[in-house]
C-alpha positions as CSV (number, residue, x, y, z in Angstrom):
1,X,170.4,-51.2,80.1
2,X,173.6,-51.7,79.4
3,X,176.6,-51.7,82.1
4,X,179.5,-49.8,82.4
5,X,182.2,-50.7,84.8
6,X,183.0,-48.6,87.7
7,X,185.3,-45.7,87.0
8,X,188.2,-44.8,88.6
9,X,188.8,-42.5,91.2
10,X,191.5,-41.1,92.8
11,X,192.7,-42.1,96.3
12,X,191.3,-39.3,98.1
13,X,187.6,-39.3,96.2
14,X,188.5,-36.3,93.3
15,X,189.2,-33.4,96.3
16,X,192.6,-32.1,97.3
17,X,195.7,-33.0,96.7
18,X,196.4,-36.8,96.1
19,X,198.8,-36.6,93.0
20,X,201.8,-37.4,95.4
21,X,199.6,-40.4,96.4
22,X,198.5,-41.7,93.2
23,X,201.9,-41.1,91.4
24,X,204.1,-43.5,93.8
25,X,201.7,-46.5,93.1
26,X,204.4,-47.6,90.8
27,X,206.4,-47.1,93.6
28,X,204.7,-49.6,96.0
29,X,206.6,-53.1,96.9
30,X,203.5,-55.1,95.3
31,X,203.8,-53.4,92.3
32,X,207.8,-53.5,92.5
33,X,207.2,-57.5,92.8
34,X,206.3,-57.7,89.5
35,X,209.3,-57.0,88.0
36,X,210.3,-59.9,89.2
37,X,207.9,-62.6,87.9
38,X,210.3,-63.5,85.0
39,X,213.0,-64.5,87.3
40,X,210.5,-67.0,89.4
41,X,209.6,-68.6,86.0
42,X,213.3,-69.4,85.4
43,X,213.4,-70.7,89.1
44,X,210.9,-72.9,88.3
45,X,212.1,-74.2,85.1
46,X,215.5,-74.6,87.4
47,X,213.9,-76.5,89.6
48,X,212.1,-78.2,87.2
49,X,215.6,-79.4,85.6
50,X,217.3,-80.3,89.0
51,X,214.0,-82.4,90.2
52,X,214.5,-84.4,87.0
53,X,217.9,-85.2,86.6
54,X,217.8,-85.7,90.5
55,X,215.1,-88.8,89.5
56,X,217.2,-89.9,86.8
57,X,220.3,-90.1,88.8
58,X,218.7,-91.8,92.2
59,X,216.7,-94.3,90.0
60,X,220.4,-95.8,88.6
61,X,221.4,-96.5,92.2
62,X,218.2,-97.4,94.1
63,X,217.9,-100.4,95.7
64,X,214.7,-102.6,95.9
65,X,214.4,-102.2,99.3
66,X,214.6,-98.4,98.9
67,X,211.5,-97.9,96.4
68,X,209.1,-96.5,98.7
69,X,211.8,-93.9,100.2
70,X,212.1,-92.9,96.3
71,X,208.3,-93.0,95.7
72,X,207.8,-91.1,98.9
73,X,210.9,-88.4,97.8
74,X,209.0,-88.6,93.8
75,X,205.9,-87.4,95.4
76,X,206.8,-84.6,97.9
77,X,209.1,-83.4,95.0
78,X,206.3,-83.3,92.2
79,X,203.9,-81.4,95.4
80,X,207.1,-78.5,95.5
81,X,206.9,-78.5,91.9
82,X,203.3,-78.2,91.5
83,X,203.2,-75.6,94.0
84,X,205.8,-74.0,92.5
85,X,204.5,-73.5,89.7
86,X,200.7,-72.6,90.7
87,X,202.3,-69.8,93.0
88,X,203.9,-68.3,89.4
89,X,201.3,-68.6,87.4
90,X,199.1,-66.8,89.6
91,X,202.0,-63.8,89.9
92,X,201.9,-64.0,86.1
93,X,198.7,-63.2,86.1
94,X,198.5,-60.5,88.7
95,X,201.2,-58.8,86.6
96,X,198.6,-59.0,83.4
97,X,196.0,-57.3,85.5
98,X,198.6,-54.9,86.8
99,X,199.5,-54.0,83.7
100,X,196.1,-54.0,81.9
101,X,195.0,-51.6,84.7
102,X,197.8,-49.0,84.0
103,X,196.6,-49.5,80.4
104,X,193.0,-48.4,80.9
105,X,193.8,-45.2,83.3
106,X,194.8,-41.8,81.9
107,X,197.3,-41.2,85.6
108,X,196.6,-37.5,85.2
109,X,192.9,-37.5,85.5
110,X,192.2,-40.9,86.9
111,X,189.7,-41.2,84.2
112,X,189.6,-44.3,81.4
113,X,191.8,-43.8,78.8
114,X,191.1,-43.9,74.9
115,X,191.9,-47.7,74.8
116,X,189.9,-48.3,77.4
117,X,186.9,-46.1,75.5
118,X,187.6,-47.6,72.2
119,X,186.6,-51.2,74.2
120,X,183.5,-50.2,75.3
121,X,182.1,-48.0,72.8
122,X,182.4,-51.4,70.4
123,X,180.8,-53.2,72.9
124,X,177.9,-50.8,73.6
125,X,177.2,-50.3,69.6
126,X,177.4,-53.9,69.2
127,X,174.8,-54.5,71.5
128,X,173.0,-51.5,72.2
129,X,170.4,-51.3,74.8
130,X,169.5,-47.7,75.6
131,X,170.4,-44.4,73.9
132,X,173.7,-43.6,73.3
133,X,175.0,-40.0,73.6
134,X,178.8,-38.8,73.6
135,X,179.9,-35.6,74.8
136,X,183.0,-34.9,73.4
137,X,185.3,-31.7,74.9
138,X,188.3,-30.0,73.7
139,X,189.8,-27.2,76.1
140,X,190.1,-24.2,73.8
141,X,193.6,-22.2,73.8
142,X,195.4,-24.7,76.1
143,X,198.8,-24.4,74.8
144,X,198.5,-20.6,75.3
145,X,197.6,-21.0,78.7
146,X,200.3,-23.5,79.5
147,X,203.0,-21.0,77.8
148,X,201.2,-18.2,80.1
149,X,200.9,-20.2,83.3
150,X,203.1,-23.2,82.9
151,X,202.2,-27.0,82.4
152,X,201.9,-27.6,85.8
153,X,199.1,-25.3,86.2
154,X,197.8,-26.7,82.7
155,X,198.1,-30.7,84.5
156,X,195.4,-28.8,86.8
157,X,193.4,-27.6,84.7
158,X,193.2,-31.4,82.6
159,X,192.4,-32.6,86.0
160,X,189.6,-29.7,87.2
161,X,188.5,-30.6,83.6
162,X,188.0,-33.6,83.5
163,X,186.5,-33.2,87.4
164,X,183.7,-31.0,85.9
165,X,183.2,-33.7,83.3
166,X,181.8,-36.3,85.7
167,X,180.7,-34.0,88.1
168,X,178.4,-33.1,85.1
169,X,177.4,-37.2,84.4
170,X,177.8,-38.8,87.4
171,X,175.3,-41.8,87.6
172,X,174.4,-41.7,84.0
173,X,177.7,-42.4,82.0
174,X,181.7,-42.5,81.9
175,X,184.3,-40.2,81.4
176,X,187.6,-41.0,79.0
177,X,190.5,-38.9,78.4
178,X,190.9,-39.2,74.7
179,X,193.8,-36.9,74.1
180,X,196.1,-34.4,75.6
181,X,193.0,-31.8,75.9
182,X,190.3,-34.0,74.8
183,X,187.4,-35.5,76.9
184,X,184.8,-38.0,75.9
185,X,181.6,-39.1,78.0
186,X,180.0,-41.8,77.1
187,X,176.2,-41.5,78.3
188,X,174.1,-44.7,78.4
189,X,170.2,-44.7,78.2
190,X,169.5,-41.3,78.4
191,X,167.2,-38.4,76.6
192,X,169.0,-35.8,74.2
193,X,167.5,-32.8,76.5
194,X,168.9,-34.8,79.4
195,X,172.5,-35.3,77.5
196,X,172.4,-31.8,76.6
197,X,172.0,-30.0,80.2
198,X,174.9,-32.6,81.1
199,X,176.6,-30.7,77.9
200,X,175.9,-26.9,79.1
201,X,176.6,-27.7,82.9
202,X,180.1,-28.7,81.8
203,X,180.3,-25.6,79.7
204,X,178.8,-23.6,82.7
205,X,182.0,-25.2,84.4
206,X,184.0,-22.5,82.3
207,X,182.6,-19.5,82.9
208,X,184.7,-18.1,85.5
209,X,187.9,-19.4,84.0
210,X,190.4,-18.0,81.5
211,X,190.2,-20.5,79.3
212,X,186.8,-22.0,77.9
213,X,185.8,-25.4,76.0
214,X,184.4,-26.7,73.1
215,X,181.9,-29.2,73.2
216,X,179.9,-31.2,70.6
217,X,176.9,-33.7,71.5
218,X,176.1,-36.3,69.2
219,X,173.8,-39.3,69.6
220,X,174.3,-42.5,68.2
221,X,172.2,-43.9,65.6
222,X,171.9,-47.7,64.0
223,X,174.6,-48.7,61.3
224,X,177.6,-46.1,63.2
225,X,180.9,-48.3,64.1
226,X,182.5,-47.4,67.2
227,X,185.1,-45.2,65.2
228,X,181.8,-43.5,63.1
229,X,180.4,-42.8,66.1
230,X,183.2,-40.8,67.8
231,X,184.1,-39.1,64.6
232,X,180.7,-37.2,64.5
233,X,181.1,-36.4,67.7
234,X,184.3,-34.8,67.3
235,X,183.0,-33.3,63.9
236,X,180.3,-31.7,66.6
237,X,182.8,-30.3,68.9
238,X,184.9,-28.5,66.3
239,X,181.8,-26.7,64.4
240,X,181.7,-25.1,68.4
241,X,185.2,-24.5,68.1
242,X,184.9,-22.9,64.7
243,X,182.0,-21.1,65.3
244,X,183.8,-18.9,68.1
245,X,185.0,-21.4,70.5
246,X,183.3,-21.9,74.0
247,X,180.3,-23.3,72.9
248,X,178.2,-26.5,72.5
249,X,177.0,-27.7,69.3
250,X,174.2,-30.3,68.9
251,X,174.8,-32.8,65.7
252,X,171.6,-34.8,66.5
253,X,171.1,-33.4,63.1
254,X,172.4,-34.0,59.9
255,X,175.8,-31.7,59.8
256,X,176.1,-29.8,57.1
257,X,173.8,-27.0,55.6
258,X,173.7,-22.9,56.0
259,X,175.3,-21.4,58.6
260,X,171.4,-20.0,59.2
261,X,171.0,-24.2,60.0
262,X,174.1,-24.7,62.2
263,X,173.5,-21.5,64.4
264,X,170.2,-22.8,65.3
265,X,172.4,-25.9,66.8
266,X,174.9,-23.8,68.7
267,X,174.3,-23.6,72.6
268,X,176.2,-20.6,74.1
């Protein structure tokens, strides 16, 4: 079976509030540090410079009786240079993990981000070992509930969204933000009826809410890229949005057809 890595969660385990928390990471003096990595590089190519042209001047005026003191001095300067130089290439590349990190989280959510996704679903098609399922959601009306309610209710919503969404797959795949109101799971070695009561217990999420979601379900299948692959399952999730919105639609099937043939894969 294939691995994913772990996913993200937010400081406080996904309950109350730990946006204030989360938010001043950037804030943090390790993280402030790395600003800072490309002035020790141009320390050490200073110190570089001044170490040799130090050695170039002493050796004009050393003595013979004085070539150990200079061998001595060569050594414990090329040991400060050395370590130097280890200590800022290791910042270097704690600020490339740093960075990569901020790269692969959506900050609202705490999920992966689309990047991030993109990654693994090439990897997983390339070597798949187990069935491959995506769930992919889009929250229906947002932008009217964010003009009704405000976008800082709407940043709640993304995040009790995107909650419900791994609530819904825990142990059995990972979620992504894709877009502003798009989700993607990515479900690893499991049945369709298994990815589909992952599907409605998402959309059961919903039900009390004033805003629903539209989700399509779509397995992979041999010769579908990465980008294939998400495409029909976004194809999925709009026949539910078309077809009335706040529903689930299966395209384990070929899409396309009568309407007679699509109803029968709507899920209300």
């Amino acid at each position: 079976m294939a691995e994913f890595k772990e996913p993200f969660l937010p400081p406080d385990g996904g309950t109350g509030s730990w946006e204030s928390e989360y938010f001043s990471v950037p804030l943090e003096s390790e993280t402030e540090s790395h600003i800072k990595t490309p002035a020790l590089v141009q320390a050490f190519l200073f110190l570089a410079v001044v170490i040799v042209v130090a050695f170039f001047f002493t050796a004009q005026m050393i003595t013979e009786g004085r070539v150990g003191w200079f061998m001595l001095f060569t050594a414990f300067a090329l040991m400060i240079l050395v370590s130097f130089g280890v200590y800022a290439i290791n910042r270097i590349n704690r600020q490339a993990v740093h960075f990569k990190q901020l790269l692969n989280i959506d900050r609202t959510t705490g999920l992966y981000s689309s990047v991030f996704m993109m990654e693994e679903l090439d990897r997983l098609v390339a070597q798949p070992k187990g069935n491959l399922v995506l769930i992919f959601l889009d929250l229906d009306e947002l932008k009217t509930y964010n003009d009704k309610y405000g976008h800082r209710a709407g940043d709640k919503l993304i995040r009790d969204s995107a909650e419900a969404l791994m609530d819904a797959i825990v142990g059995r795949g990972v979620g992504f933000r894709y877009g502003g109101d798009e989700f993607v799971a990515v479900l690893n070695d499991v049945s369709i009826d298994e990815a589909l009561s992952m599907a409605k217990r998402v959309h059961r999420a919903f039900e009390n809410r004033e805003i629903s979601a539209s989700i399509g379900v779509y397995p992979w299948r041999p010769g579908l890229s990465a980008d294939e692959f998400l495409h029909e399952a976004d194809k999925a999730m709009y026949i539910a949005k078309r077809s009335g919105k706040g529903r689930v639609f299966f395209g384990g099937a070929e899409i396309g057809g009568t309407m007679d043939a699509l109803q029968n894969q709507l899920i209300d």
